[in-house]
C-alpha angles and dihedrals in degrees: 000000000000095000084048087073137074145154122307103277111227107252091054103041117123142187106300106193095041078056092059101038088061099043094048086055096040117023108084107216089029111137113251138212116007134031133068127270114240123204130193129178120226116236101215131065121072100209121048115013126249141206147186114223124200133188130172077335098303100126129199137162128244127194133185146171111271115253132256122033124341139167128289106266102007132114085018093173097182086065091057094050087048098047091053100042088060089045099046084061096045082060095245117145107264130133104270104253112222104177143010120200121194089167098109083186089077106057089349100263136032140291167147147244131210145174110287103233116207116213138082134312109198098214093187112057085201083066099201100181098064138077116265084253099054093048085055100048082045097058089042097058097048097050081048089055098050092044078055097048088054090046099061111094102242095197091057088048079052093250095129083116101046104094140332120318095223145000094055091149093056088041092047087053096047090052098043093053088048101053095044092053090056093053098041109132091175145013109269110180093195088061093049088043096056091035082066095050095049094058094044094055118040109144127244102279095253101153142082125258106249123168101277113201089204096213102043097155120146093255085062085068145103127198136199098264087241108025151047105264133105119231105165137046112181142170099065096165091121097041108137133153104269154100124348099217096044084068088044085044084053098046094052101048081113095079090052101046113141114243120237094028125113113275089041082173095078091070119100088182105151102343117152125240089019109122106243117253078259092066095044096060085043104060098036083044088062093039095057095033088228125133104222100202120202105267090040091057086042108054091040088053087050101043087048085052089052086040094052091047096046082054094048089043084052095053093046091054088056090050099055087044091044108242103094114124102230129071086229106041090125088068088069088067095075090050106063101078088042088058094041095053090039081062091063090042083061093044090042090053095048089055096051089040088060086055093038106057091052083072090043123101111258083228093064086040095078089055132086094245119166124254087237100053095042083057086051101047085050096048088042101051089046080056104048083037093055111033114010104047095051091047099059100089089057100047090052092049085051092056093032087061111092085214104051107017094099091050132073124258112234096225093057091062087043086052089042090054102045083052095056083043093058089043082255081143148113082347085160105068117070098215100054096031100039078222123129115222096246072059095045102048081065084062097042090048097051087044093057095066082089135032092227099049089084095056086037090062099027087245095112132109145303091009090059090061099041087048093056089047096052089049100056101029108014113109114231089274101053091053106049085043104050105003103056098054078046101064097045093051094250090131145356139212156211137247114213110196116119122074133204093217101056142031099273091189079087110048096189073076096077119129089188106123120217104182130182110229104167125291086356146065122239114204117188123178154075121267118178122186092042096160115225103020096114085060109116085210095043101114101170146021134205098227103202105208149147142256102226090222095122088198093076108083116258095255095050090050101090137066134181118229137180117254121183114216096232096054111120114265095032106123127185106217107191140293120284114216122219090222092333104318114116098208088222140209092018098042144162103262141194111235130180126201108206103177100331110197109199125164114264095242090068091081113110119235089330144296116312095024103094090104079053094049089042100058088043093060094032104063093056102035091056093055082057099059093046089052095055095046087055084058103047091046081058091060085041094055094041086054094052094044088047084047097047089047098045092045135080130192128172094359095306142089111249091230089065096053109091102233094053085048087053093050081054097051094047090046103058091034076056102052093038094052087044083053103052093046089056092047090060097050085041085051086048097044088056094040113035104015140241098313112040080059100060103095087052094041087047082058098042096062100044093048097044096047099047083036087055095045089051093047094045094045089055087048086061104039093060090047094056126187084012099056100069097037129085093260091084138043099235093089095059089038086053090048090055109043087040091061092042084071082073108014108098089013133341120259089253098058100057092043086060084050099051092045094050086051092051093044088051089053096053091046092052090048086054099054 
């Protein structure tokens, strides 16, 4: 905390020596006699300024109004003291308070001292310097501590008089409209505009009155130095009697922070291992044993979004007049139109949700998916309805014809471009997206009904997988060469992994030679089943191969380097067919690498981390796959029940025979148990990271694809002779779920994965 304090700035500075003097007559515990009293000012807050006081190494924290002129009602300093002194005593972590000082004659205004507490303030809720797991065991335990907070009975603590005892919403508009009005500098109609819906929509007062704190954001708290627990809440200036949302609303702006806009670290946009605004509300919903229904949520965010801009307008205003607290208080002034219009986003959002859920699957209702994603289920299935189902026969006819099947149909490009136009684009990666990937498998899954949705939408294999891989690993100049085309569909690209001569199950298998020779790579081998080479418009592959230095150890062995198509030495051998499907024109082709001469600076990451980059690409991108087969056995299953309904043998329908029935009913028990197995690896993917998820990702690809096979064989076998002609999909639905059993691992792999990872467990529970 040391680097979060400086000197007193000048607008702030008081009488030193009037400031000792008190506090050696009235702060018990105070040093006497001797030393010199140090006082430094804290950087951050906005609002009453705070300061670390040291003597003779005894350190507290004292904290005022601002001086000159402020607004009726606001940095009331004596309700602070008084809120944490009842809490202090309720044993709820707050710095202990020690005086409070209404006399202005001592430093001109009034003020408090506390306790000063010693552990970590976390300024960036996206905390970017923690693990995955720790951002997730941070944010817990805040939402835990609020619920906590609302849970304490205020008239027993001898609040009864702190603030109203109901219509907090309607009161916090009032004042808030208010106070925003009396720092106004401009005219600003997106603030009027909200102002008047506001005040036009405040919910029905349902809740009960809790203690609110009325700024509970991750950067007003203090943690143990070493663990995860919080021991500290500051900053009550706003604490008030009121609504429980509208605290949790408050809390979880950041997932609604406008982009280009100043304090860009507020966002949690897309950031791995932070719960998702829906968990959030979740676990602080079963903590706290409330239903937050949908207007509510809505109005409360909105309101918090005004409330935050009156406040940044206010400091503004202080700034301009000279008395705001913080060197940069100018810079809140171009904040205030971005949050009021983020506030109609938000309303926006809730209008088009309520639409939308009634499109959604009553199966995805009953998760905390996010508004974005359910727009975008809604826009994505229109489009695939619309324009890509009806498009299939002609595609396959396309890649079926001997002429045409290594070239690109034109109305797949049309179709890619009206998707990117719509934001139907590079929905799996987060930080592009903003979607989680418990969001994203709603998607995945809706994407999987047809072959050609992935490549529509630039979601489908293996550039999925490459493009992950040069994210996270990829150094500036990878990625400006290669991901970026990448991204806006301008290529794609091939992964080489797989080879004809060894057991590729184990990697550490490979013969393929990546050798240093200078300022170049040499890559000599042979790799077969590298997805997406036949591709005319595939321009580089990641060539996953080994060093032959049998000191290093197995798993540091192995590095992944570019290779662009078009390097000397690079043949392609043939296609390879998945039961006698090509899969062009993006194919599985045979490559050989005769004396492959690539620059040094294509290596990934760096020599001896391809089983790290591997692992990397791997956790996600086999979610991917599961989400899409999922997909593609619930068009299986809608073409057998359309087929049972619409045929009729010996007199009767065959829906109506009961062991077509039977295949139904196994069929749908089938999908749903496969999909809630991949919600909770894609929940654990978001919350706990990569590779907490491993053991359910492992499961999930063995049960999906072996799911998928069962469903889609079923499909056939009640079609018949059509089933397995070209005259249906199932045969090419059949091809495909059938090679995911081995692509990205064979089944027997991750079962031997899974049980190594159960038999850990019970080891450890016997020691």
């Amino acid at each position: 905390m040391e680097d979060q304090v400086g000197e007193v700035r000048k607008e702030h500075q008081f009488d030193k020596t009037k400031l000792h003097r008190y506090l050696n007559q009235n702060l018990l515990g105070f040093p006497k006699g001797d030393g010199e009293l140090l006082i430094y000012q804290y950087r951050s807050g906005q609002s009453n300024p705070t300061f670390k006081l040291n003597k003779n190494g005894c350190l507290f924290v004292l904290r005022k109004k601002p001086p000159g002129r402020l607004l009726k009602g606001a940095h009331m300093v004596d309700r602070e003291f008084r809120v944490m002194s009842a809490l202090f005593q309720a044993s709820f972590p707050v710095p202990k308070p020690l005086l409070y000082c209404s006399d202005t004659s001592v430093i001109g205004t009034e003020f408090y001292i506390m306790e000063h507490v010693q552990g970590r303030i976390f300024r960036n809720p996206s905390l970017p310097a923690a693990s995955i797991h720790e951002r997730h065991q941070i944010h817990n335990a805040m939402i835990s501590t609020l619920a906590h907070l609302h849970s304490i009975n205020w008239e027993r603590i001898g609040l009864s008089d702190f603030g109203h005892h109901s219509k907090y919403l309607q009161r916090q508009t009032s004042t808030w409209s208010k106070q925003y009005d009396a720092s106004a500098t401009a005219n600003i109609p997106s603030m009027e505009k909200l102002k008047n819906w506001l005040h036009s929509n405040i919910p029905q007062d349902t809740f009960k009155t809790v203690i609110v704190h009325g700024d509970f954001r991750l950067d007003n708290i203090i943690f143990h130095p070493t663990k995860f627990e919080v021991i500290a809440v500051l900053d009550w200036e706003l604490a008030t009697l009121g609504h429980p949302v509208s605290d949790l609303a408050y809390t979880c702006l950041p997932y609604h922070w406008p982009k280009q806009m100043p304090f860009q670290e507020m966002s949690l946009n897309g950031v791995t291992g932070i719960p998702s605004e829906a968990d959030c509300i979740s676990m602080y919903s079963n903590n706290a044993g409330l239903i937050i229904t949908k207007d509510v949520w809505t109005f409360c965010l909105a309101l918090n979004f005004f409330k935050y801009a009156s406040i940044a307008q206010g400091v503004y205003k202080r700034s301009l007049q000279g008395n705001a607290s913080a060197p940069n208080a100018s810079i809140f002034g171009k904040v205030v139109e971005p949050l009021s219009k983020a506030s109609f986003k938000i309303i926006e959002d809730n209008r088009s949700t309520d639409a939308d859920d009634l499109q959604i699957p009553p199966e995805f209702n009953m998760l905390h998916i996010s508004s974005k994603a359910r727009h975008m289920y809604v826009k994505m299935k229109k489009f695939i309805d619309d324009y890509i189902l009806p498009a299939e026969k002609i595609f396959l006819e396309h890649s079926s014809n001997l002429s045409t099947q290594w070239t690109i149909h034109p109305y797949l490009e049309e179709l890619k471009e009206k998707a990117q136009k719509l934001g139907l684009w590079n929905l799996f990666l987060p930080a592009q997206s903003g979607l989680s990937q418990l969001d994203y498998a709603l998607l995945a899954e809706l994407s999987g009904r047809s072959p050609y949705a992935p490549e529509v939408f630039n979601c489908s294999a293996p550039d999925t997988g490459n493009m992950e891989v040069l994210h996270l690993y990829g150094s500036p100049e990878q990625k400006t060469m290669w991901l970026e085309p990448l991204l806006q569909g301008k290529i794609r690209s091939a992964f080489c992994m797989t080879e004809p001569g060894v057991a590729s199950s184990d990697a550490t298998n490979m013969e393929c030679e990546i050798r240093k020779e200078g300022k170049y790579y040499v890559i000599n081998g042979r790799k077969w089943w590298s997805s997406g080479a036949g591709d005319p418009r595939c321009k580089i592959a990641i060539v996953m191969g080994g060093s032959r230095d049998k000191d290093l150890p197995r798993h540091r062995r192995h590095s992944m380097v570019l290779v662009p198509l078009d390097t000397p030495g690079v043949t392609k051998i043939r296609p390879l067919q998945i039961f006698g499907y090509n899969d062009a024109p993006h194919g599985h082709l045979e490559i050989v690498f005769d004396n492959v001469r690539v620059p040094a600076s294509n290596m990934i990451l760096g020599e001896g981390r391809g089983f790290e980059i591997a692992q990397g690409r791997l956790g996600p991108g086999r979610l991917h796959h599961c989400m899409r087969s999922i997909g593609l056995a619930e068009r299986a299953l809608e073409l057998l029940c359309e087929r049972a309904l619409d045929r009729v043998a010996f007199g009767k329908r065959l829906a109506e025979k009961g062991i077509v029935q039977e295949q139904i009913s196994l069929s749908r028990m089938e999908i749903d148990q496969a999909r809630l197995l991949v919600l909770k690896a894609a929940y654990m993917l978001d919350t706990m990271g990569n590779k907490a998820a491993r053991k359910e990702i492992a499961m999930a690809k063995v049960v999906v694809a072996r799911m998928a096979c069962r469903v889609i064989d079923r499909a056939i076998q009640v079609h018949g002779g059509k089933g397995v002609s070209q005259d249906s999909p199932l045969p090419y639905f059949y091809a495909l779920a059938r090679s995911l059993r081995i692509a990205d691992g064979p089944d027997e792999v991750h079962m031997e994965a899974v049980a190594k990872m159960e038999l850990k467990q019970h080891l450890k529970s016997r020691m």
